[in-house]
N, C-alpha and C positions, 0 to 999 in steps of 0.2 A: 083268584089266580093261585096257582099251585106254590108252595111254601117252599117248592124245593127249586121253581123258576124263579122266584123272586131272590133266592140265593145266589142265582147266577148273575142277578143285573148289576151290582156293585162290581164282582169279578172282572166283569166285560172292561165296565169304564175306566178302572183301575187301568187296566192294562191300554188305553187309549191314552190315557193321560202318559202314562211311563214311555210311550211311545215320541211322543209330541217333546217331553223332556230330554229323551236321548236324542233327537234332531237336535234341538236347539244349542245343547251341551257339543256336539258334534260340528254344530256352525261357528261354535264358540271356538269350539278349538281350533278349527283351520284358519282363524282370524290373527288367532293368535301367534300359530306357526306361519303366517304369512306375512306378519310386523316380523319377527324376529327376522326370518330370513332375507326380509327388505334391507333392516336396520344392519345386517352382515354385510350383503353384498355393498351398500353404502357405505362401510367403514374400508372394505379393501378397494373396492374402486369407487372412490366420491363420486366421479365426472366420467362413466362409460363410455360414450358418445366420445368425448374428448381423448380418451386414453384408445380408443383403435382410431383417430382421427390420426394422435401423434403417430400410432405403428404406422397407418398411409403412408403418412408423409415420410417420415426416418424412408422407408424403403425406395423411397421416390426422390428424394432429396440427390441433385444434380452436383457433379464433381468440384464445383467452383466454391458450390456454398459448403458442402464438408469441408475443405480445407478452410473457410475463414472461420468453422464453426471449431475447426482446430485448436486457429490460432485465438478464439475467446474464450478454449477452456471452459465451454459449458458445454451440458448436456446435449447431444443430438437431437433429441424427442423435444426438448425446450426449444432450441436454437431452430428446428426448419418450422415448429409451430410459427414462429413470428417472422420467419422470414418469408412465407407464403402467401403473407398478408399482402392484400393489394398496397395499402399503403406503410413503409416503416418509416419513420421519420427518427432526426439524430438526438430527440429524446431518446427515444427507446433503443439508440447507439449507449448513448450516455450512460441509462441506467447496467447495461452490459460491461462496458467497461470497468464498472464500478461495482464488480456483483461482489469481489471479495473486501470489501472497501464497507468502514462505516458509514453510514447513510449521513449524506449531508444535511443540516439544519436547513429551516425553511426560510431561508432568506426573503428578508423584505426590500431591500435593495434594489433598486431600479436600475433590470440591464437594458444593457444598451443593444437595442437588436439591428443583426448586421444583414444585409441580401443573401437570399440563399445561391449556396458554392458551386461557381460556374463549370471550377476545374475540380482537381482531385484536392484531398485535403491529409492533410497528416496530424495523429494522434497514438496515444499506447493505452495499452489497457495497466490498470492502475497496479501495483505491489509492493508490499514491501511498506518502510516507512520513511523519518525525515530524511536520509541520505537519497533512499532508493526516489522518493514526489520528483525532489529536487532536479536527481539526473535522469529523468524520467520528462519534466518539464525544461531542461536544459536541451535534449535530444531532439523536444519537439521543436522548440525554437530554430537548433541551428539548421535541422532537416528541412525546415522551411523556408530556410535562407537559401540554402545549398542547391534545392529541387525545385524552388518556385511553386510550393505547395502551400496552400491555406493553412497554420496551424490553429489547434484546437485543445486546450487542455481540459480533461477530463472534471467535473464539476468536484469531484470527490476530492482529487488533487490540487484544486487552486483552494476549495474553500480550507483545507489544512495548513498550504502554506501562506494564507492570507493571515494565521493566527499572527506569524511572524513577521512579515512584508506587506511594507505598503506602496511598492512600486511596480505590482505580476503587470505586463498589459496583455501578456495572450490569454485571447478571450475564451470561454469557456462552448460547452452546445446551449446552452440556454437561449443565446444570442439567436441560434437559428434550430432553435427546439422545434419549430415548425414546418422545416425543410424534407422533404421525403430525402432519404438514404438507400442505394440498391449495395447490396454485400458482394453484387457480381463483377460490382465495377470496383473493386477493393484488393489489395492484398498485403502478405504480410512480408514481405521482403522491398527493400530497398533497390531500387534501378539506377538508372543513368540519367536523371533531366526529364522522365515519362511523367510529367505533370496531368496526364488524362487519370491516373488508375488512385484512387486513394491509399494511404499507406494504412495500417494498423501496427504499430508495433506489438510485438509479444510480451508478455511480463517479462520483465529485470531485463530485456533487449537495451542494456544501454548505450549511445552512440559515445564513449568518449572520442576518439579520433574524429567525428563528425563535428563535436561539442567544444571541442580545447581551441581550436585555432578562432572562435568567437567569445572565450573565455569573458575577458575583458568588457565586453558589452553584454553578456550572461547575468555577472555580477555586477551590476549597476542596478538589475530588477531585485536585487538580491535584500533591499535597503532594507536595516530593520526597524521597527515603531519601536517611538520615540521612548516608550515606558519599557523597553527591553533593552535596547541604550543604555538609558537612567539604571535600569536595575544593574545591568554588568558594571558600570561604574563603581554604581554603591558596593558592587561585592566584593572588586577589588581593593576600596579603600578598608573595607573591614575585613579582611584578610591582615593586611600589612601592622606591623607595629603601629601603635599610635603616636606613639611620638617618634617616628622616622622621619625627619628632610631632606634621605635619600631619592634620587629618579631613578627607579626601577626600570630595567626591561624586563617585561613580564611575556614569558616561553607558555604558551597553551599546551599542556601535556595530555590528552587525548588517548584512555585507556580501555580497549573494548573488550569485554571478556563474555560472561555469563554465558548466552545461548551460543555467540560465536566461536567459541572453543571450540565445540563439537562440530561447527561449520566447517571451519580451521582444518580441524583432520578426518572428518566426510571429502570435503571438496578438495584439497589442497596435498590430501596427504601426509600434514607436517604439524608437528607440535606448537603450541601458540607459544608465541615470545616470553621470555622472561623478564625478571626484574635486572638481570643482565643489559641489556638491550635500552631502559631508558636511563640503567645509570651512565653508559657511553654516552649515550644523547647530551645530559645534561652535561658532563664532561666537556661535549667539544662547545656547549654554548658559553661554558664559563670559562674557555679560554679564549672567545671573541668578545665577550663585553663583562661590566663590570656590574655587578649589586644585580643578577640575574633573582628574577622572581619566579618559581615554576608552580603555576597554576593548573593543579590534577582536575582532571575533569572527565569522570567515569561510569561507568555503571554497575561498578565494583568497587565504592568509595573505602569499604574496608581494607582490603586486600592493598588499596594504595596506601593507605595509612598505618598498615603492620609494616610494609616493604621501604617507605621513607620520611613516615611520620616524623620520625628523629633526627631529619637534616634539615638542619636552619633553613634553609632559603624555600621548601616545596610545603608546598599548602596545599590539602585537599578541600574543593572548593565543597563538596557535598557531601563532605563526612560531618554528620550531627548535624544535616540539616538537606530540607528536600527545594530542590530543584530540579522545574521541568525542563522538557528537553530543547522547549524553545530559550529558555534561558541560559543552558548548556551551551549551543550555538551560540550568543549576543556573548558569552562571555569567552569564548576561544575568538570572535570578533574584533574584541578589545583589547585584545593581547597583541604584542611585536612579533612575534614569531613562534611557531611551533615542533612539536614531538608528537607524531604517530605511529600506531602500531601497525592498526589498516582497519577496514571497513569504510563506507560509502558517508557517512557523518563524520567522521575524524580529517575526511581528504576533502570536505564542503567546508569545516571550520577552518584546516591552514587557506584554501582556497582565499575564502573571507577575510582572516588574519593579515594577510599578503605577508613582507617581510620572508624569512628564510625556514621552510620545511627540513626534517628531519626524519627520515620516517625507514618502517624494518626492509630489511631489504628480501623480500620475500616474492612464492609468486601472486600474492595476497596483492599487492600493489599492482596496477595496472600498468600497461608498459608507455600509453598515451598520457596518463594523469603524471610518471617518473620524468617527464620533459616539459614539463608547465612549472615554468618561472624557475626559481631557486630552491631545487629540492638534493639531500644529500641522503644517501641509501648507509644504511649501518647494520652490517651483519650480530646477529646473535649469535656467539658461537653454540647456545643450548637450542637454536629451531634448525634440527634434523627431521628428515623425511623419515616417516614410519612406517 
């Protein structure tokens, strides 16, 4: 063979082999750029399928279920996803209710399950904290006196104020977690006696005027365990001088400031009360009874304690020292009579307290809570409208 074909025959195969390498390097890469592009689209839409499933539906979603999907303050695309389900049941009411709500512990507690609800039922969706549960669970009770409606309180909501009572009996959805729920037979406003339609209350929707005139039997569920009892007791003998064998009337003084300030003059328009405002208080209590003991009880222990640290008879209960808020309540409980400024926990503690309220005379105070029992209204002259 010719020396100069033989020259050619490595050439050729060279080039066959570089051939077969640039495929393969070229299959390599479209593998690659075909993960990568997988792994993008999967990070902006996890669930494809699902996300034009929710567009369907949002655009199809019928006038009745927007407006409950209103009144739960959740998303549209979430709210008609599960309301188009053939089945919804008042678990997955429950967990709605509860969406801005710590998740409740997994109770082991054996409920007691009730038949599922013939008629309409009344419930609220959950907000806010221990004032706001309270009148929240107050509202649903009397609603359900008033309307002849099944109440139901939200799980989120009883197992919070079970921290503190041991007397709640409205029962929760647990009871009937396996009951189907339609949102079409629902609404969020209040009627006349229309025991067919289910209520939903709104957030902070609280009924006082609904709630006041069963007051009385409100606060019987109210009772607190026995070890919060015990602790208010204990707090107030160690407050008190030690060797005192005076009988105190002990005034629950109830001081809300921190975030409420800014609430104060957001909502209200008007400057929060001063230190003005509970030195009248105590003023008119110390000229109705004698050896008065003024038990501060705040979430501003300091500021109570530069403004009356240095008058003999007032004691701030949680200055130099921590106390939760359920013990806060058990100890405005134990007191004779109180001083508030306003908010939804200070108007639960005289409630509890019973004896004679003294609170600002603002339009922070409600105008239904200002006619429950013995309350007297005391102007600041420093809360002007801003």
């Amino acid at each position: 063979m010719d020396s100069s074909v033989k020259s050619l025959i490595p050439d050729k195969a060279s080039k066959e082999r570089s051939k077969q390498c640039c495929s393969k390097n070229f299959i390599f890469l479209l593998v690659v750029v075909f993960c990568f592009l997988s792994t993008l689209v999967y990070i902006v839409f996890p669930d494809p399928f699902e996300f034009k499933a929710g567009a369907f539906l949002l655009q199809s979603t019928p006038p009745d279920a927007i407006r409950i999907s209103e009144t739960l303050k959740t998303s549209p695309t979430q709210h008609s996803t599960i309301e188009n389900r053939p089945k919804y049941t008042f678990a997955d009411l429950d967990k709605f209710l509860c969406a801005k709500q710590s998740e409740p512990p997994n109770n082991t507690r054996t409920v007691l399950k009730k038949p599922c609800p013939t008629r309409g039922i009344i419930t609220a969706i959950a907000g806010g904290r221990t004032g706001n549960q309270m009148w929240e669970y107050a509202s649903i009770w009397a609603l359900g006196k008033k309307l002849g409606l099944e109440p139901f309180v939200p799980t989120c909501i009883k197992w919070k104020l079970e921290v503190m009572f041991d007397n709640l009996l409205l029962p929760t959805f647990r009871a009937i977690a396996h009951c189907p729920f339609d949102f079409n037979s629902s609404v969020s406003t209040v009627g006349n006696g229309n025991n067919e339609k289910s209520i939903i209350l709104p957030r902070f929707n609280f009924r006082f005027s609904d709630a006041m005139p069963w007051m009385e039997q409100i606060l019987k569920e109210f009772n607190f365990r026995k070890e919060l009892k015990d602790k208010a007791q204990q707090t107030l003998h160690e407050l008190l001088p030690k060797s005192s064998t005076l009988k105190y009337t002990f005034i629950a003084v109830h001081v809300r400031r921190t975030d409420y300030i800014k609430y104060v003059q957001r909502r209200f328009n008007q400057r929060p009360v001063t230190d003005n405002f509970f030195r009248k208080a105590m003023a008119y209590y110390r000229e109705r009874f004698f050896n008065c003991a003024f038990i501060y009880i705040s979430d501003d222990p300091n500021w109570c304690f530069n403004q009356f640290g240095n008058i003999t008879d007032v004691y701030v209960a949680s200055y130099h020292r921590y106390s939760s808020m359920e013990e806060d309540l058990a100890l405005m409980e134990a007191c004779n009579h109180s001083i508030i400024d306003y908010g939804t926990f200070g108007e639960w503690g005289s409630f509890l307290a019973g004896g004679h309220t003294v609170a600002s005379n603002t339009q922070v105070i409600n105008e239904a809570t200002r006619k429950w029992g013995h309350w007297t209204l005391i102007d600041d002259v420093n809360t002007l409208t801003i």
